[in-house]
N, C-alpha and C positions, 0 to 999 in steps of 0.2 A: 733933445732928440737929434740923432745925428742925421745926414744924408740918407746911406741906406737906410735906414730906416723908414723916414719922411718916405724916401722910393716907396720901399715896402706896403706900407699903407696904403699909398694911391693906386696901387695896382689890384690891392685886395681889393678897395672900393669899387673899380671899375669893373671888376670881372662879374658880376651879374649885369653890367650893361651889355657886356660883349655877350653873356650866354641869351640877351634877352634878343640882339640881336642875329643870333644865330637861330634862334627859335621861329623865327618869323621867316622859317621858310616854307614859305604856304605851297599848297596843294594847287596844281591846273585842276581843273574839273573834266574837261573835258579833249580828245581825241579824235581826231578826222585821218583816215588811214586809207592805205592800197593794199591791195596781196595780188599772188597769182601763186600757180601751183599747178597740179594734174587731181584727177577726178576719175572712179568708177564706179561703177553701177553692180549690185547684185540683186537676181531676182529670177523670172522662169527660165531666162536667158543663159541668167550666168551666176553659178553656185559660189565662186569666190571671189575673195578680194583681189584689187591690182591687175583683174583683167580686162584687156583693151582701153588702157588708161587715156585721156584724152587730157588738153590744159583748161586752166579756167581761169578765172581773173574777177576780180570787184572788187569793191568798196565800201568801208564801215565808218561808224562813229558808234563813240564809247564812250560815257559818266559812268565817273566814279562819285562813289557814296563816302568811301573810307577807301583804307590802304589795303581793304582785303576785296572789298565788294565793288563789282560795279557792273554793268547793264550796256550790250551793245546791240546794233542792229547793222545787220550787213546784208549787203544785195551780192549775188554774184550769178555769172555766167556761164555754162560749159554744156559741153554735148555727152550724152551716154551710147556707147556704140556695144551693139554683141552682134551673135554669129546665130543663125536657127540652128532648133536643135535637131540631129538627125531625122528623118525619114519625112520632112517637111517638105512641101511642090513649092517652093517660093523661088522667084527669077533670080532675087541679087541675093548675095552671098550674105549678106549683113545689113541691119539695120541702125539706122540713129535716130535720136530725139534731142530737140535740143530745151535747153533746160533753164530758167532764171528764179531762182530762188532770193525769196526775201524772208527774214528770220530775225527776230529779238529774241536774245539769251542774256540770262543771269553769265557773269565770271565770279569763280573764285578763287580767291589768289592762297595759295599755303603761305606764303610771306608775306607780312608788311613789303607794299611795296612803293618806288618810289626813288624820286633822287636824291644827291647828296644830302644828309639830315643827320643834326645833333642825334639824332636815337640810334641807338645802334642794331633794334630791331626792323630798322627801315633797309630795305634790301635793293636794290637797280634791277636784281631778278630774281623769278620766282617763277613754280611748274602751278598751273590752275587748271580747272575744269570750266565746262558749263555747259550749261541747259536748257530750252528755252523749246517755242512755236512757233512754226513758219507755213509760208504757202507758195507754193511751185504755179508757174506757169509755164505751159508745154502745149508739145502738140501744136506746131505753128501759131502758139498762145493764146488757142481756144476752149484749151482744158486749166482746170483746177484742181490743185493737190492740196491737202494738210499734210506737215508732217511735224514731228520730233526731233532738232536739233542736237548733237549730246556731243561730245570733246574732249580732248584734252589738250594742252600745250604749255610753251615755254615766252614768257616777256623775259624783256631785257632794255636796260635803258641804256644805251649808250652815249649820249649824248646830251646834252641840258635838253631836256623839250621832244627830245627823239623817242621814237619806243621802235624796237624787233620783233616782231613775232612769229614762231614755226606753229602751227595749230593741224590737228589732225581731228578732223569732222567730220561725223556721221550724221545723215538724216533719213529717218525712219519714216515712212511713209503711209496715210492711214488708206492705200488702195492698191490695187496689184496690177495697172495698167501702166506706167510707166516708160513701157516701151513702144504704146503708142501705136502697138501691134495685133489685130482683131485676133488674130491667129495663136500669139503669145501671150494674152487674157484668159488666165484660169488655166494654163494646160496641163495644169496636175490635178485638175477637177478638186480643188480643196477652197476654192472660192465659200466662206457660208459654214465652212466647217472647221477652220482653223483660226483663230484671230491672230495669230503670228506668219499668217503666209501673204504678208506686205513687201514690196520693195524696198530696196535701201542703195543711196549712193552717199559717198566717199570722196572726202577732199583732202591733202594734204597741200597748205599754201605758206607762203613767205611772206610776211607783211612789214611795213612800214608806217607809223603814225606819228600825229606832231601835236604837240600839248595844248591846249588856249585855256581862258578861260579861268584866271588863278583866283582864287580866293581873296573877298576884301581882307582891308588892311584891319589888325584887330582891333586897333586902336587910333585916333586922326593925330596924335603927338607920333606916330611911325615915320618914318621918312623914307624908309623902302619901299 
């Protein structure tokens, strides 16, 4: 057997070592992250979205189960402001409430997602959803809210361990007091007759998170 050859072999041989360690690229499990963005409110106040947007800001963490699923909980802060609606005696022109919502949702990711990986279904980004239950306090944080979570948005990994994320959040609210306003409670008198005439406000934020948390080794002869 010549040179090349003898080469040839040794290379064949070795190429499931190199696949076996390229394979052992495990999963973090878990994510600790920031956001911030702008926030509004609809409801007797105010009939559409993006009106008198105000900023918000907080902070989540996130396990993942797999490359598709995985489960966060975030807190965050912002104020809801609107205008009364005509023919109202009230002194100030507008009113605020301020707002901290805390919330666990399901994600679901359309893509394998994830960093650099032998698979080629594994993607750095991917558009997901999610869903989940939360509870507001307001009202100088002497009131209690339930509400409905629900989303959409875009991950991206940029970075070994880094994640991006743009999210666009809706939370549906299971009472129609919200603005915190005796006056603005029930003023379409549908309190009792409607079970869709609840509040809802409105996030769009930028976030940034950072990986821990990786997966043991699969085996104790690994060296990675």
């Amino acid at each position: 057997m010549d040179i090349r050859a003898k080469i040839g072999l040794i290379g064949l041989l070795l190429v499931p070592f190199f696949c076996i360690a390229r394979a052992d690229e495990r999963m973090y499990r878990c994510e600790l992250g920031i956001e911030g963005g702008c926030g509004y409110y609809m409801g007797d106040a105010a009939s559409l979205p993006f009106m008198n947007v105000r900023e918000m800001y907080g902070a989540n963490f996130r396990y993942r189960f797999d490359q598709r699923w995985a489960l966060q909980a975030k807190g965050i802060t912002h104020r809801i402001v609107g205008s009364y609606p005509d023919g109202m005696t009230i002194a100030e022109d507008k009113w605020t409430n301020h707002l901290v919502n805390l919330d666990v949702a399901a994600e679901f990711n359309f893509f394998r997602y994830g960093g650099r990986c032998y698979d080629r279904r594994v993607k750095p980004f991917t558009p997901y959803i999610l869903w989940g239950i939360g509870l507001c306090l307001h009202g100088d944080m002497k009131k209690v809210a339930a509400y409905m979570p629900f989303g959409v948005g875009i991950k991206w990994q940029f970075a070994p361990r880094l994640n991006m994320q743009l999210v666009w959040q809706n939370n549906l609210y299971f009472s129609d007091n919200m603005e915190n306003v005796d006056e603005l409670n029930n003023s379409y008198n549908m309190n009792g007759s409607n079970i869709f005439n609840c509040d809802l406000t409105g996030t769009i934020s930028l976030g940034m998170s950072f990986e821990f948390a990786r997966d043991k080794k699969i085996c104790r002869m690994c060296k990675h």
